[in-house]
ZAMI-354321 format. One line per field, with one value per atom (N, C-alpha, C, CB): y, x, z; residue number from 1; residue in one letter; atom name. Coordinates in steps of 0.02 Angstrom, whole numbers. Glycine has a CB too. Layout:
// ZAMI-354321
yy <- c(Y;...)
xx <- c(X;...)
zz <- c(Z;...)
resi <- c(NUM;...)
resn <- c(A;...)
name <- c(CA;...)
***
This chain:
// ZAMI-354321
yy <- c(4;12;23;-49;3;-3;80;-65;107;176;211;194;213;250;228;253;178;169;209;57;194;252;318;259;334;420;438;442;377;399;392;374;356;380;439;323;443;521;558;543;576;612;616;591;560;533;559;489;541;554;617;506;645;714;771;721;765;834;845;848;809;821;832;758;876;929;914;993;848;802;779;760;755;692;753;647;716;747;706;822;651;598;618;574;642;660;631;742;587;530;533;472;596;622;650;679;688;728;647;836;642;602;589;625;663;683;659;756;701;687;600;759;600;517;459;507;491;455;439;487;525;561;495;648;517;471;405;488;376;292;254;267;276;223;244;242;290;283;256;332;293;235;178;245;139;72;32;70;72;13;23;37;85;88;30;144;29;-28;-99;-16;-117;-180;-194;-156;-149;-158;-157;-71;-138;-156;-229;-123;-240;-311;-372;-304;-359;-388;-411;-336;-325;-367;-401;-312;-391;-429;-505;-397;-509;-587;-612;-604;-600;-604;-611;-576;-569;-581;-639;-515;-652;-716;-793;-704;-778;-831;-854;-835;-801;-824;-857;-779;-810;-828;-909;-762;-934;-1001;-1070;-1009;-1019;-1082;-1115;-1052;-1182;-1199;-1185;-1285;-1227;-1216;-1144;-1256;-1128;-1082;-1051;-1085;-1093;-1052;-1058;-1090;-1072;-1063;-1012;-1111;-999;-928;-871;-930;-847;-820;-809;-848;-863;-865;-822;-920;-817;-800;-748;-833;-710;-650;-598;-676;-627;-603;-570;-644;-643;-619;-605;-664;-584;-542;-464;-580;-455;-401;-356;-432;-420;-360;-328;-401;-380;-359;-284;-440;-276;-225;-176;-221;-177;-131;-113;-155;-148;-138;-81;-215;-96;-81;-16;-130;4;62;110;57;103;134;153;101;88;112;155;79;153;216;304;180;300;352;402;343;461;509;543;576;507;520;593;441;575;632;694;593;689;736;781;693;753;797;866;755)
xx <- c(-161;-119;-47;-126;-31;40;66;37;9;-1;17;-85;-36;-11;58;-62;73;136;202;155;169;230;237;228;160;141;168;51;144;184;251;164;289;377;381;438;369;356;372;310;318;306;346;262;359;416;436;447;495;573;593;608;528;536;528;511;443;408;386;357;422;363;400;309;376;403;389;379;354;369;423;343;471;509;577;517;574;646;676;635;662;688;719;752;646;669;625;668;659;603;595;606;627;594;513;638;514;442;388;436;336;285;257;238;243;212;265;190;337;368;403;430;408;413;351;408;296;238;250;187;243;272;306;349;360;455;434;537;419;439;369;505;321;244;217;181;201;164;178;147;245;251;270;288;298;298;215;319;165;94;69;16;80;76;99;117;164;199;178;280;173;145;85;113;27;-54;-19;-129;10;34;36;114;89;132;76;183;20;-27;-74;-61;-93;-145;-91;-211;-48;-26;-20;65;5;-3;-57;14;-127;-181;-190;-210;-178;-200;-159;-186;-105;-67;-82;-6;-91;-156;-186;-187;-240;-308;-315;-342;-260;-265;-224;-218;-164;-172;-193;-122;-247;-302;-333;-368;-372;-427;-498;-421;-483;-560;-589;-560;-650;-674;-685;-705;-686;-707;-652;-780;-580;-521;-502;-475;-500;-499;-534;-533;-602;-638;-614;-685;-571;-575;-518;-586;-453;-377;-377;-323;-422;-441;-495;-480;-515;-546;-519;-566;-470;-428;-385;-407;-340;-286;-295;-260;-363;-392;-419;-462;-438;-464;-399;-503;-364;-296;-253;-238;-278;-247;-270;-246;-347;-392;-380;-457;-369;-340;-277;-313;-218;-178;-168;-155;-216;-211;-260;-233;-297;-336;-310;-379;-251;-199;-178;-151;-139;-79;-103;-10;-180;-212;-181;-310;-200;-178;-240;-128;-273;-342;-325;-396;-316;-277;-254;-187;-207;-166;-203;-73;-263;-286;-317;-346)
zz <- c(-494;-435;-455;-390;-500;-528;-553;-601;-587;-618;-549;-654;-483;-435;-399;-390;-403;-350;-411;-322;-462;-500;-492;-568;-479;-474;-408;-477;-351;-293;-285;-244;-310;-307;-344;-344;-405;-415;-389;-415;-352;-283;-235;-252;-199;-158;-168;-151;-221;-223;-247;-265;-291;-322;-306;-359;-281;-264;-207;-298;-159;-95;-43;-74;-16;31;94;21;122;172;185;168;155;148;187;47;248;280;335;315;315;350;444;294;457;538;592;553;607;647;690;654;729;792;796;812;719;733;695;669;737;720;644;758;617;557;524;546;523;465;489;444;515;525;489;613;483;427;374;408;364;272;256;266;280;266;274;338;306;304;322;372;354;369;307;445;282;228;156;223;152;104;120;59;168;182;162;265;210;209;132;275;110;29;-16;5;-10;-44;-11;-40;32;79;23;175;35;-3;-84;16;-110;-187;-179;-214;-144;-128;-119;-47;-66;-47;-131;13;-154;-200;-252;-245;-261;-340;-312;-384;-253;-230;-230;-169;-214;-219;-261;-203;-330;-406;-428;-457;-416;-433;-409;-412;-363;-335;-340;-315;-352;-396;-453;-415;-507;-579;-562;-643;-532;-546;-507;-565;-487;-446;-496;-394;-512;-562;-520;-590;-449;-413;-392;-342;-410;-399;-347;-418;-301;-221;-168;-178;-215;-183;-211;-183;-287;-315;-273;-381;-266;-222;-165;-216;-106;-58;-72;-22;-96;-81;-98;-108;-153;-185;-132;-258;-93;-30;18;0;41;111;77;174;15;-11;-38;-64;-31;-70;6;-136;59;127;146;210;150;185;141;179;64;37;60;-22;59;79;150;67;209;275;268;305;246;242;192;238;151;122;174;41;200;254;307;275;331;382;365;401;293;291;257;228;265;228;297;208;284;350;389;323;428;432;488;466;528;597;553;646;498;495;402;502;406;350;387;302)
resi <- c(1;1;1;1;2;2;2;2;3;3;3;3;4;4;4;4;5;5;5;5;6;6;6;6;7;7;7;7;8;8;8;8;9;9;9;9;10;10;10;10;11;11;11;11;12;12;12;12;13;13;13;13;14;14;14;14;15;15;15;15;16;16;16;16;17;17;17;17;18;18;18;18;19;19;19;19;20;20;20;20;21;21;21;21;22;22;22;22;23;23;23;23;24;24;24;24;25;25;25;25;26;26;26;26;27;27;27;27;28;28;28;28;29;29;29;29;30;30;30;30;31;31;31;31;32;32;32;32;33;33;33;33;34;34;34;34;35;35;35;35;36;36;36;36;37;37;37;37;38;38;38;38;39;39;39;39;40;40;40;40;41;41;41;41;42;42;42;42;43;43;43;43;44;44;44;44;45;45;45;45;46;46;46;46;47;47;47;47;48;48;48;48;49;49;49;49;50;50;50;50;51;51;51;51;52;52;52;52;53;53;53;53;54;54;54;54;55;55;55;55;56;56;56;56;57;57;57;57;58;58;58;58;59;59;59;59;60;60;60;60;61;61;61;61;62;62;62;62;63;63;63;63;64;64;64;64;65;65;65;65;66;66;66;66;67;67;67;67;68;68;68;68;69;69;69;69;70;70;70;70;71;71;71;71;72;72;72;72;73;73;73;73;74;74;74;74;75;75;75;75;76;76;76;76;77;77;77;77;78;78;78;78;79;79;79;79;80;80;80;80;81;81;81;81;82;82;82;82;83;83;83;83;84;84;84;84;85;85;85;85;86;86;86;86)
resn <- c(X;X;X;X;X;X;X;X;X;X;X;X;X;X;X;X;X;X;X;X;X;X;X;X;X;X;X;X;X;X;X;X;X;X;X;X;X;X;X;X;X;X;X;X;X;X;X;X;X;X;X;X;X;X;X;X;X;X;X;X;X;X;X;X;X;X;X;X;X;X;X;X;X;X;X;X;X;X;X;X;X;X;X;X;X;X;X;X;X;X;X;X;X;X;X;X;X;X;X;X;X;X;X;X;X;X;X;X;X;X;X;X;X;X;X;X;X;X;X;X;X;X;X;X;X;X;X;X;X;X;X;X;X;X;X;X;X;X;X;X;X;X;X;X;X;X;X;X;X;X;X;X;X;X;X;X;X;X;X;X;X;X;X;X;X;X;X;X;X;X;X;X;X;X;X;X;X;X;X;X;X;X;X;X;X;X;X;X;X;X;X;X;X;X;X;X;X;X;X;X;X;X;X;X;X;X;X;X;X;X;X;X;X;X;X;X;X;X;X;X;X;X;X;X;X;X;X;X;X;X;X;X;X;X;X;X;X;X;X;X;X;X;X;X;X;X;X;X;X;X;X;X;X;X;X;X;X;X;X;X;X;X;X;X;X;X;X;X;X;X;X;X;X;X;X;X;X;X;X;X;X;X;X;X;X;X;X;X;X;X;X;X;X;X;X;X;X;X;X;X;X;X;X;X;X;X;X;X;X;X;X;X;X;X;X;X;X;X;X;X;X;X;X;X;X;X;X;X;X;X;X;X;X;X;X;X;X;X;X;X;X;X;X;X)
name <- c(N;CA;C;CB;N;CA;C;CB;N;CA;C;CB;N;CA;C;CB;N;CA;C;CB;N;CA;C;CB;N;CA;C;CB;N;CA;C;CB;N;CA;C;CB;N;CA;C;CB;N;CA;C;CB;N;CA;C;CB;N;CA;C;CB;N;CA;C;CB;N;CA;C;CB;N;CA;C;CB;N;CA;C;CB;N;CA;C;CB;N;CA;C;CB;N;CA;C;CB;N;CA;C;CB;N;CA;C;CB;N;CA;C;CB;N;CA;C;CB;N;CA;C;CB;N;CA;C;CB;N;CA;C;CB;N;CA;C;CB;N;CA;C;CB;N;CA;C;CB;N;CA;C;CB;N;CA;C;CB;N;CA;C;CB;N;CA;C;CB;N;CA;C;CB;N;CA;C;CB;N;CA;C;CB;N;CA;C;CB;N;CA;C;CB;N;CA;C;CB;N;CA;C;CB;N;CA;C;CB;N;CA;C;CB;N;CA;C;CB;N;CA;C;CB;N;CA;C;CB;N;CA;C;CB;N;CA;C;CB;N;CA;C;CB;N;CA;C;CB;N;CA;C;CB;N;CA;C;CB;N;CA;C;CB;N;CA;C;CB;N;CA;C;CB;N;CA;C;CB;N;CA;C;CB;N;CA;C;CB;N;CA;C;CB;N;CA;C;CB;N;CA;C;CB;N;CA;C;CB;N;CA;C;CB;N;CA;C;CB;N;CA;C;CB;N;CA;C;CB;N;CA;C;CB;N;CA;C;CB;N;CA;C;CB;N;CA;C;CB;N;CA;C;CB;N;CA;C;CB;N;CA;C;CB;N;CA;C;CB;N;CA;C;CB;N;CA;C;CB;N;CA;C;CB;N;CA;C;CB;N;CA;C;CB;N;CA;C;CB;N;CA;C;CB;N;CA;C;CB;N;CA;C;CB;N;CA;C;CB;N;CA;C;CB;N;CA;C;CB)
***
């Protein structure tokens, strides 16, 4: 995940011919600020999750926080996919 959130600033800030910070139009209002926002959110989400886990000892508190920190990434990268606008 770390590999893509690099590849996507990349992108972002470099090559992408979305990014026009005009928040009137819907689409480019995505581009620009929801997508990468819930992008970075689901980063944010699993590494907390992974931090979590690793300094739990009990096992089915490990399990449990790695669950609901891992649906919630998975939620949130699904949100910000562009299902409408492919």
């Amino acid at each position: 995940m770390d590999v893509q959130l690099v590849l996507g600033l990349i992108l972002y800030f470099g090559y992408s011919p979305y990014i026009t910070f005009n928040m009137s139009n819907p689409e480019e209002r995505f581009w620009s600020v929801e997508h990468l926002l819930l992008m970075v959110l689901a980063i944010a989400a699993a590494h907390i999750g992974k931090v979590i886990a690793k300094k739990s000892e009990d096992a089915p508190v490990k399990f449990r926080f790695q669950a609901i920190f891992f649906t919630i990434t998975l939620v949130l990268m699904l949100v910000g996919i562009p299902w409408s606008r492919v």
